[in-house]
DRENLO-950758 format. One line per 3 residues: number of its first residue (from 0); their letters; for each residue x negated, y, z negated of C-alpha. Coordinates in nm, 4 decimals. Each point is the difference from the previous one (the first is absolute). Layout:
<rs>
NUM> A> X/Y/Z ~ ...
</rs>
This chain:
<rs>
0> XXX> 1.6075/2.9531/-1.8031 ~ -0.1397/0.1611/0.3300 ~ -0.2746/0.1680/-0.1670
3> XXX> -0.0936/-0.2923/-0.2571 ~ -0.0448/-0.2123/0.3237 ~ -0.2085/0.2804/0.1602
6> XXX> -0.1902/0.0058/-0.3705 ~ -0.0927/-0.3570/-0.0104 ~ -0.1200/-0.0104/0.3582
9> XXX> -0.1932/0.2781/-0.0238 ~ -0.1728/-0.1299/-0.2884 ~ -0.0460/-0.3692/0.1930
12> XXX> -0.1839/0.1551/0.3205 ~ -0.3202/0.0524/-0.1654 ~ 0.0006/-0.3592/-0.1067
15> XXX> 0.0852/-0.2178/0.2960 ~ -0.1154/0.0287/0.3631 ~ 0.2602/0.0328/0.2120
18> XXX> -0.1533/-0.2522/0.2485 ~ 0.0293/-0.2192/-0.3035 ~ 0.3576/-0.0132/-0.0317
21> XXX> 0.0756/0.0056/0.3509 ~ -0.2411/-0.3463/0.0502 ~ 0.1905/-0.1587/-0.3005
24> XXX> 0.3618/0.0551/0.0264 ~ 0.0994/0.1726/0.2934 ~ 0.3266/-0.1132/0.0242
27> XXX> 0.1094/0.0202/-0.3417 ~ -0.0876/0.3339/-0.0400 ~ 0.1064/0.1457/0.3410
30> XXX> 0.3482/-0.0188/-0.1380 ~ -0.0966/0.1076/-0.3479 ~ -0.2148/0.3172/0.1190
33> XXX> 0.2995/0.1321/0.2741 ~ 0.2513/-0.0287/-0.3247 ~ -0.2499/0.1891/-0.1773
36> XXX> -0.0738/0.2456/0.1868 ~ 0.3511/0.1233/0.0271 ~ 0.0160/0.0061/-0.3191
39> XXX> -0.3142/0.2897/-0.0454 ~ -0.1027/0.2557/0.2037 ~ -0.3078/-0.0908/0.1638
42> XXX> -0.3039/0.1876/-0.0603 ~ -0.2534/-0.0102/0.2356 ~ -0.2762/-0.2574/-0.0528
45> XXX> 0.2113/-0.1734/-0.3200 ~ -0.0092/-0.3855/-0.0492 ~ 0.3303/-0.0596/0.1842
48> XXX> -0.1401/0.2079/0.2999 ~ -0.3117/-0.2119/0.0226 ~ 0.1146/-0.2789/-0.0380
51> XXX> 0.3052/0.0210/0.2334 ~ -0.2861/0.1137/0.2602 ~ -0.2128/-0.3195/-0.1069
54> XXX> 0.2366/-0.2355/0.0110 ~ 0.1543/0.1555/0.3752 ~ -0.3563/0.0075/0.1349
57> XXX> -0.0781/-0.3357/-0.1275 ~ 0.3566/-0.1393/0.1170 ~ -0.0475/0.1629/0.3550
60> XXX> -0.4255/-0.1067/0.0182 ~ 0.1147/-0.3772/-0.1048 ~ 0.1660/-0.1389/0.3583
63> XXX> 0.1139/-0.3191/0.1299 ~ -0.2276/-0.2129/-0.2065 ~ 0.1857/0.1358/-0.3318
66> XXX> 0.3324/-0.0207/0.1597 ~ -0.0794/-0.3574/0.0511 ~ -0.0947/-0.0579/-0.3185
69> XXX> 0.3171/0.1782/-0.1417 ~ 0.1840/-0.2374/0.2178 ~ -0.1889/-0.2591/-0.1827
72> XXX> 0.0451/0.0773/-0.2807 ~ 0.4075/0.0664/0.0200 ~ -0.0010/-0.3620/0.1574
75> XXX> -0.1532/-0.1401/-0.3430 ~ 0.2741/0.2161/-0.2143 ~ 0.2776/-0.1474/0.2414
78> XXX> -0.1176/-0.4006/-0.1167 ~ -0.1401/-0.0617/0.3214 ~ -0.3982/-0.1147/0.0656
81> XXX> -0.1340/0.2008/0.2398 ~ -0.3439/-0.1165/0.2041 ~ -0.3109/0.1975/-0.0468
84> XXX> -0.1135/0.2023/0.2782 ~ -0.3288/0.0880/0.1713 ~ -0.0410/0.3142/0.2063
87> XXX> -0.3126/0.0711/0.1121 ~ -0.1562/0.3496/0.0187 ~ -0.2788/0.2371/0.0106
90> XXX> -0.1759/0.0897/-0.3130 ~ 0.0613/0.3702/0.1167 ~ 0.3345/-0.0446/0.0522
93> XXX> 0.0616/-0.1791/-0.3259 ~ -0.1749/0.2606/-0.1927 ~ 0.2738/0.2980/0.1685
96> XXX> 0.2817/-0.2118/-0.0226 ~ -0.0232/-0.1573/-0.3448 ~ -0.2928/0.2227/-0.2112
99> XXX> -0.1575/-0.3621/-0.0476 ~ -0.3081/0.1456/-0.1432 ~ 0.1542/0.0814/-0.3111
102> XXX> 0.1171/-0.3330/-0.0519 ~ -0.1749/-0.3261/-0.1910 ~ -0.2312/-0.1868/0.1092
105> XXX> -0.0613/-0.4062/-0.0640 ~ -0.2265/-0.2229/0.1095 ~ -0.0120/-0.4242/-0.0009
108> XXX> -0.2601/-0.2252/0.1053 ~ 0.0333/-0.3195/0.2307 ~ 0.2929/-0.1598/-0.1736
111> XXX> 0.3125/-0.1836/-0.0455 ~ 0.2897/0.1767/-0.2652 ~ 0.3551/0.0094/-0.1084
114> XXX> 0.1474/0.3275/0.0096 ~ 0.3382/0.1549/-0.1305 ~ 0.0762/0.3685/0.1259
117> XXX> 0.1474/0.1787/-0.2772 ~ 0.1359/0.2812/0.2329 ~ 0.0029/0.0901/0.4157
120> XXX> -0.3675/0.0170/0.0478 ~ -0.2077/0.1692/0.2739 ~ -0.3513/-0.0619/0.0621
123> XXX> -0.2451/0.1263/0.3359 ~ -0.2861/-0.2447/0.0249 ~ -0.3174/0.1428/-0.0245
126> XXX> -0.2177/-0.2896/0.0768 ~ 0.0420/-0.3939/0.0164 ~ 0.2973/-0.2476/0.0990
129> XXX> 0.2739/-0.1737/-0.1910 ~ 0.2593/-0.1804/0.0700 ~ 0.3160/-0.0081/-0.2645
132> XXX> 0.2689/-0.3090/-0.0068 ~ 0.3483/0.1099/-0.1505 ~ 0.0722/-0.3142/-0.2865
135> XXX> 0.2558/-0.1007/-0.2565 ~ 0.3724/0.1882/0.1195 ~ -0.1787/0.1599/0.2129
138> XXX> -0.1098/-0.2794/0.2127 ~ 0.2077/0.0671/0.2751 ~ -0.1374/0.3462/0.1034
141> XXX> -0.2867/0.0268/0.2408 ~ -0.4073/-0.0392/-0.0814 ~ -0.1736/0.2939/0.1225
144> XXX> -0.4157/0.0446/0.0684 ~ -0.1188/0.2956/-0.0092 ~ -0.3558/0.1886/0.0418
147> XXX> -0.1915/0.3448/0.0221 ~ 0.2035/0.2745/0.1568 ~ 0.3249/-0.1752/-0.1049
150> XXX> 0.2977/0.1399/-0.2671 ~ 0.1445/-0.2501/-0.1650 ~ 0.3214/0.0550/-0.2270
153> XXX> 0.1482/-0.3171/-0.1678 ~ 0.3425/0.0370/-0.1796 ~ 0.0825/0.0148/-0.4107
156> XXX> 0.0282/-0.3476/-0.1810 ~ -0.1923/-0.1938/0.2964 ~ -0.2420/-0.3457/-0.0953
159> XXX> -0.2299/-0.0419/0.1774 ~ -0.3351/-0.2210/0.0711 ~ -0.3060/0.2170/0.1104
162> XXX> -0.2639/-0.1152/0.2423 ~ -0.2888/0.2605/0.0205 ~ -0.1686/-0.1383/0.3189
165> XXX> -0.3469/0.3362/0.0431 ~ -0.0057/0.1944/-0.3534 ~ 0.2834/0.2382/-0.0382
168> XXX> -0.0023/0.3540/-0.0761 ~ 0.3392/0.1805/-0.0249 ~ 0.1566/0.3396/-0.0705
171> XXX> 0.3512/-0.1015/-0.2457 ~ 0.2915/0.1938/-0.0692 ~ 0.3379/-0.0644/-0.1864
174> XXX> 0.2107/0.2978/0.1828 ~ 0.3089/-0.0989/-0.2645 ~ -0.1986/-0.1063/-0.3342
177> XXX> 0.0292/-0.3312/-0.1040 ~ 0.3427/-0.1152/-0.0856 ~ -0.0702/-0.3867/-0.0630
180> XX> -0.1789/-0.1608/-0.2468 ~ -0.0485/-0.4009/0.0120
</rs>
């Protein structure tokens, strides 16, 4: 079994990046690649070895901002509705701590909206303002405004009315896919 394991991985590495699978499913696979790699002698530079690296390095470069949003998002699977949160930061210091260039980028002019957040989202503003009120169930949680230099993260299954106040430019990421579809 050890060595069919070993096979298939082996074979996988030339296909996927291991900074691929560690942005995707971190979590998930933690778990999945320590089981594994009991299970087969490790061979240096093989899939299981890169991507256990990947995902440690990208677990230990992520910080406070994706432990928050891990909070967030266990809040969500416990029923509850938490608020989004603004934290604001350097560029620089986004960059180190959450690899933001690699992430999506959107853009909205001067605007009013309805949103729904099919999974825990993060997003650095590059440029504008906005301001987001929480609506339907989740009514109750807090508005937040937000602008350049700021990282936003707003939790799974949230409504929400957009204001874009100065034309927005944002970096997005869904750290845990998206779950929820409406």
């Amino acid at each position: 079994m050890a060595s069919v394991v070993a096979s298939i991985l082996r074979t996988t590495a030339s296909r996927v990046p291991p900074r691929t699978l560690a942005r995707g499913a971190q979590n998930a696979c933690a778990t999945r690649f320590d089981a594994i790699s009991k299970l087969s002698a490790p061979v240096p530079g093989t899939f299981v070895q890169q991507a256990a690296r990947a995902i440690s390095t990208s677990q230990a470069s992520r910080g406070p901002n994706m432990d928050a949003a891990r909070s967030m998002e266990d809040s969500r699977a416990r029923g509850e509705k938490p608020n989004a949160s603004v934290v604001t930061m350097e560029k620089g210091d986004a960059e180190a701590e959450l690899d933001i260039s690699s992430w999506g980028i959107w853009e909205k002019e001067v605007s009013t909206f309805d949103w729904f957040y099919g999974g825990t989202e993060l997003m650095y503003i590059l440029e504008g303002a906005a301001s987001v009120q929480p609506t339907g169930d989740w009514s109750s949680c807090q508005a937040v405004s937000f602008k350049a230099g700021d990282l936003v993260t707003f939790p799974a299954g949230m409504t929400a009315t957009w204001t874009v106040k100065a034309p927005i430019k944002k970096h997005f990421n869904f750290p845990f896919g998206k779950p929820l579809a409406k």
